[in-house]
N, C-alpha and C positions, 0 to 999 in steps of 0.2 A: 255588126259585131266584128267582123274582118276588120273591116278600115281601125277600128277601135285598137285593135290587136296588133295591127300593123304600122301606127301611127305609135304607139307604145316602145313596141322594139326599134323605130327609128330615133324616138327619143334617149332612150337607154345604149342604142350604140353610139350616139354624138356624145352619149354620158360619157363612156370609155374614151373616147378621142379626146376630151379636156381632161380626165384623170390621168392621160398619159402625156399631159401638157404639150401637148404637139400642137392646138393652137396658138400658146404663146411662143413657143420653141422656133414653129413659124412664121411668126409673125403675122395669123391667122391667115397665110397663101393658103387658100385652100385647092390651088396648083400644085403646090406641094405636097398638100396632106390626101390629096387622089393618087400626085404620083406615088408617094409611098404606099398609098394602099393596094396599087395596081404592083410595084415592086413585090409585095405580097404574094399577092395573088399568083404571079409569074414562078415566084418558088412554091408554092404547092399545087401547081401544074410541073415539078421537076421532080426528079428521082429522090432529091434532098427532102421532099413533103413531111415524112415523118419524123424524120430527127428532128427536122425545125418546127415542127406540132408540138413535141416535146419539150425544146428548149422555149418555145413561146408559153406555153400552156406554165409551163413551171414561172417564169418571169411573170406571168400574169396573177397565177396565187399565192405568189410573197409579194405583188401591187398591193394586193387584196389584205392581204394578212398585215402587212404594214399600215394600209389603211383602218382597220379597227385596230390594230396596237395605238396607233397615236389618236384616233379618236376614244378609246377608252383611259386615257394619259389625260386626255386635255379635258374630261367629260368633269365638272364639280363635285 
């Protein structure tokens, strides 16, 4: 049930990584899309953590909200 579970949430984060078009943005280097995610990583190990939590987190749920506005646009 683990492996289940955790095979799940690796599909679903590679979801995010192509709804943020960073593999084609890339050129799917995925040299590049580690180093960004370690760029990541490096600022919420900084004092900046939380303000960038926020501004991420907000940039993420108008991803999100845009994504069902134009999925409900285009729906028949």
């Amino acid at each position: 049930m683990k492996r289940r579970e955790r095979t799940r949430q690796l599909i679903e984060l590679g979801g995010l990584v192509a709804k943020a078009d960073l593999i084609e943005l890339t050129g799917d280097d995925r040299a590049v899309i580690l180093g960004l995610l370690v760029e990541a990583a490096a600022t919420l190990r900084s004092e900046a953590r939380e303000r960038q939590l926020t501004l991420w987190r907000r940039r993420g749920q108008r991803a999100f909200a845009d994504d069902l506005s134009a999925d409900a646009t285009s729906s028949p």
